[in-house]
N, C-alpha and C positions, 0 to 999 in steps of 0.2 A: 718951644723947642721940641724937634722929632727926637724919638723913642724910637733905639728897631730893639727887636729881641735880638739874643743871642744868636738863634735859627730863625732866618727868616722865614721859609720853609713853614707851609701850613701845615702843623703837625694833623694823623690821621687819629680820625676817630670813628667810631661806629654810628655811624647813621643812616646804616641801610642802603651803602652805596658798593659793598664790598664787590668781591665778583662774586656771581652767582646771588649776588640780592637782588630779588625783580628780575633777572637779566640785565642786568646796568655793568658794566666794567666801572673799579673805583678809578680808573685814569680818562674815562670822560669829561669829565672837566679839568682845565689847564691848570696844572700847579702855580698859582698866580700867590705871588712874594706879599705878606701884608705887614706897610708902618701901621706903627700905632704911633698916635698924638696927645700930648697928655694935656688937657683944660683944665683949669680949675671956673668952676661954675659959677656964676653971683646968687643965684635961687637952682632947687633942685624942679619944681614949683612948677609943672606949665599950667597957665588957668584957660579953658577949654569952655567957649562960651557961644559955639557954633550947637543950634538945636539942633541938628540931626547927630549930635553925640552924644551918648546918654552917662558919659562920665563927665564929673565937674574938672579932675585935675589929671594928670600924666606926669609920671616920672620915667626920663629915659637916660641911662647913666650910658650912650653912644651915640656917637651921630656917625654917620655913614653904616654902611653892612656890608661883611663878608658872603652873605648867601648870595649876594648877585642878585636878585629877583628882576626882574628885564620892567615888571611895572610899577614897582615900587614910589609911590605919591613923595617919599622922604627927599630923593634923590636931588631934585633943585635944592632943598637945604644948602647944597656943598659949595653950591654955586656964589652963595655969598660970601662962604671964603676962601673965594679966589682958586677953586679946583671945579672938576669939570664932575658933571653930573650922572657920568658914563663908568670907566675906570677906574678914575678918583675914589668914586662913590662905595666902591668893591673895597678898595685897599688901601685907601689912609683914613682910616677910621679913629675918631676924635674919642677920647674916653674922659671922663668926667671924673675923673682921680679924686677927687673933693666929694665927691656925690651925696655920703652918708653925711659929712660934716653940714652940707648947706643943707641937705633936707632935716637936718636936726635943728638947723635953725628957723627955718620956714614951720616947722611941725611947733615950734617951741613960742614962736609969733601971740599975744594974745588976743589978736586979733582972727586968728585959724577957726575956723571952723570944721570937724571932720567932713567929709561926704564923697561919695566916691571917687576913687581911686585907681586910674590903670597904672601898670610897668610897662615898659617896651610897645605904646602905642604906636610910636614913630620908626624906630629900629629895633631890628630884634633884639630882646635882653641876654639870651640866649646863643648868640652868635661864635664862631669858634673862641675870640682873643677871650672871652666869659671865664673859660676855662682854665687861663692863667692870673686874669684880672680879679675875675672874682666881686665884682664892681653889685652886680646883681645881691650876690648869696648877702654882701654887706648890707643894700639894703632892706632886705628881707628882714637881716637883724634886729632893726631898726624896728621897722613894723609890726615884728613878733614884740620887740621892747616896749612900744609905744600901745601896743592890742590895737592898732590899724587896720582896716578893714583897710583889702584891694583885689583887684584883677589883674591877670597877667596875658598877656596874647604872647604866640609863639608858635613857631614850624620846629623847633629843634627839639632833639631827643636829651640834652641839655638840660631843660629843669627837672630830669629826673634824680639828679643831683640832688636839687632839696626838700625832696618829697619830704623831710624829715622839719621842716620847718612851714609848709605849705599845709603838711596833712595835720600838726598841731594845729594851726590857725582856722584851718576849713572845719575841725571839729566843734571848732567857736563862732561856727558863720564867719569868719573875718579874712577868706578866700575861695580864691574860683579859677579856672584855669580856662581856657581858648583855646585849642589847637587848629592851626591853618591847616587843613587839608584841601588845595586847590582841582586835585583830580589824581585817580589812580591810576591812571597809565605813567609810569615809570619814565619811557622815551620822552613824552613830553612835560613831565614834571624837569627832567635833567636839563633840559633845552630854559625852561620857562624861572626853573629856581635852584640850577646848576651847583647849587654847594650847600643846599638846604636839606636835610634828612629827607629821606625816600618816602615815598608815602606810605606803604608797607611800615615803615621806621615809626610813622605817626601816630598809626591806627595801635601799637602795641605801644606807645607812649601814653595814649587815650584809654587805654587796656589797664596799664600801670599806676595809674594817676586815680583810675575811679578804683582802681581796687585796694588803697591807700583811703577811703573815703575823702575823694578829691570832688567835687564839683567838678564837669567837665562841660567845655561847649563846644562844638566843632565851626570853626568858620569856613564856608566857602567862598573868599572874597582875594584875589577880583573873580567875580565870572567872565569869559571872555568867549566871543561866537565864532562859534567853528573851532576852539583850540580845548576851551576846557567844559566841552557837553555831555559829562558824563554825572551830573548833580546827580541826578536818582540815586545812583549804585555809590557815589561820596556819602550821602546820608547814610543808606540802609549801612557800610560799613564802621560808620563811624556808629551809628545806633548799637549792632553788633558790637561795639568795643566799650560801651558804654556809656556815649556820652545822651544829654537827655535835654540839650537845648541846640538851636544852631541859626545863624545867620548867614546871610549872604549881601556883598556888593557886586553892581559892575564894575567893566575896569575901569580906571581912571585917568586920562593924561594930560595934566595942567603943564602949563611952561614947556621946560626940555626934554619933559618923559613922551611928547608926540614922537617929534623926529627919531628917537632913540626907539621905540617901539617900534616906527615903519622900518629903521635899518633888522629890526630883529627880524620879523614879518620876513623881508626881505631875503634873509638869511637862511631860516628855517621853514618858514611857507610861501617859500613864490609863487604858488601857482592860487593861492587862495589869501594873499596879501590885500589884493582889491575887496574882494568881498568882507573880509573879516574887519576893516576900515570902515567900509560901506553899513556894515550892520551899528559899526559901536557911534558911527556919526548919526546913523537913525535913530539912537538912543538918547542922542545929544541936541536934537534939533538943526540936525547938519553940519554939525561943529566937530572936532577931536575932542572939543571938553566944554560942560560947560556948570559952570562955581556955583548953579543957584541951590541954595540950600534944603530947596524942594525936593531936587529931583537930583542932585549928586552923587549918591550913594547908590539909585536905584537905576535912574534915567526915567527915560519919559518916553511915549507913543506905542504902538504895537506891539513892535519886540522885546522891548521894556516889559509890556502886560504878561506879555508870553511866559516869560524868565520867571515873570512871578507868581505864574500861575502851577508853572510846574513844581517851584521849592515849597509854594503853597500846601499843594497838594501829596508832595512826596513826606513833609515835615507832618501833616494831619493824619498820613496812612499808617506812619510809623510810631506817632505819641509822641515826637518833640515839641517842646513849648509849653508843656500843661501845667507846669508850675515852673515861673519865675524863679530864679537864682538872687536870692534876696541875700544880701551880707549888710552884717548886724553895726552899725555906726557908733552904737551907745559907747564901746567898752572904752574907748580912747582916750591915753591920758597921756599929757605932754612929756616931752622929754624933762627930765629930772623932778620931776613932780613928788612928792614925798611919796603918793599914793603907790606909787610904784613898787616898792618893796615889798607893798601886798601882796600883791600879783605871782609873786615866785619863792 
């Protein structure tokens, strides 16, 4: 059964979209109405068994996202239940109301093993409804309860909320933070991740987090050619804000994120629509996408090499990489465990 809130009306928040942030007007993107849908979960539990992911499990308490992101891999998700992969996907966002409960069951399993851990690999955890739901900060709880070691990925200014639970854990090795920084240009950050914190917004959340003693990483993923070629100066400011690891994907378009990407193209770059196509299918071996576990996350051929010779080279000039973001698996003790009283 749908949930609307009281206001449908996406309340505003500060994420660097104000006027006068960047040059961005905050009425740039449309006041688009968000349901929320309440699920209850049977596992909190995804088990993630694709090698080119270097996490074992993911917990995501949302499916679908408010940020809009135009390439977003999650977006067929929606499609399975019976909503479209496009608008749907923005605005009837599933929340996993149960979240903390199953994953206390799952964590409680004696069959569990700890090992690594993402939040919000699939959708952001961070997302506006976070803010009333609260869905995330619960299971955080958990994992503070539990001494769980995990990662978090995120664009939103958002988990600056529980720096107060994040920077306990990170003092313990038992957290690390990600921040998507896709590109500093502003005009095409608003077009590319229209409701997602500014980039500007990011880089002082990256600022915030390591001055917290946060572990930070910056991801630049997706990359995408001719819209977001400005990797260099994404590193050097994200290094400048402190972060001291970083990765990068291309972009990706499995299923219905093709045709939805070429109406964006479409939209926002006609005149470089073809070529920008042209480049990400040389990536792919001719293809808009292609699944093989080799080469999905990077691509393959020339411009593939290119891509990676630059983040290479920009990542070695500046010191990112030189020590691993290692979180400590040992301390974990199941929910209701006697042990646990030690702890606190």
């Amino acid at each position: 059964m749908a949930h609307r809130f009281a206001s449908e009306e996406r309340r505003p928040f500060s994420d660097g979209w104000e006027q006068g942030g960047d040059g961005a007007d905050a009425d740039a993107a449309p006041a688009l109405k968000t349901q929320v849908i309440f699920e209850d979960a049977k596992s909190a539990l995804s088990i993630n068994d694709s090698p080119d992911i270097h996490f074992a499990y993911s917990v995501n308490p949302y499916r679908g996202c408010e940020h809009g992101c135009i390439y977003c891999y999650a977006r067929p998700t929606h499609s399975y239940l019976n909503m479209s992969p496009g608008l749907d996907f923005e605005t009837k966002i599933i929340a996993k109301r149960n979240i903390v409960q199953a994953l206390r069951q799952d964590l409680s399993r004696r069959s569990y093993k700890p090992q690594l851990l993402n939040i919000g690999s699939a959708t952001d955890c961070y997302q506006p409804v976070e803010r009333e739901l609260r869905l995330t900060r619960d299971v955080l709880e958990l994992m503070r309860e539990c001494r769980h070691a995990f990662s978090l990925v995120t664009k939103s200014s958002g988990v600056e909320r529980d720096i107060d639970l994040i920077g306990e854990m990170a003092a313990s090795k038992l957290a690390a933070v990600y921040v998507t920084v896709t590109t500093l240009d502003a005009e095409v950050a608003r077009k590319l991740e229209p409701r997602a914190a500014a980039p500007h917004r990011r880089l002082r959340t990256i600022r915030t987090l390591v001055e917290a003693g946060i572990p930070v990483g910056v991801s630049l993923a997706p990359h995408i050619p001719f819209v977001t070629d400005d990797m260099e100066q994404v590193l050097e400011a994200a290094w400048d804000a402190g972060a001291r690891s970083a990765f990068y994907h291309v972009v990706r378009l499995p299923w219905e994120i093709a045709p939805l990407f070429r109406e964006w193209l479409q939209a926002h770059y006609p005149q470089r629509a073809e070529r920008i196509m042209a480049r990400i299918q040389e990536m792919r071996g001719g293809k808009d996408y292609d699944a093989d576990f080799a080469t999905r996350m990077k691509g393959s051929g020339i411009w593939s090499e290119l891509v990676r010779q630059r983040f290479d080279k920009a990542v070695a000039r500046l010191g990112f990489n030189k020590e691993r973001i290692e979180l400590d698996l040992r301390p974990f003790v199941p929910p209701g465990d006697p042990r646990q009283t030690a702890l606190f």
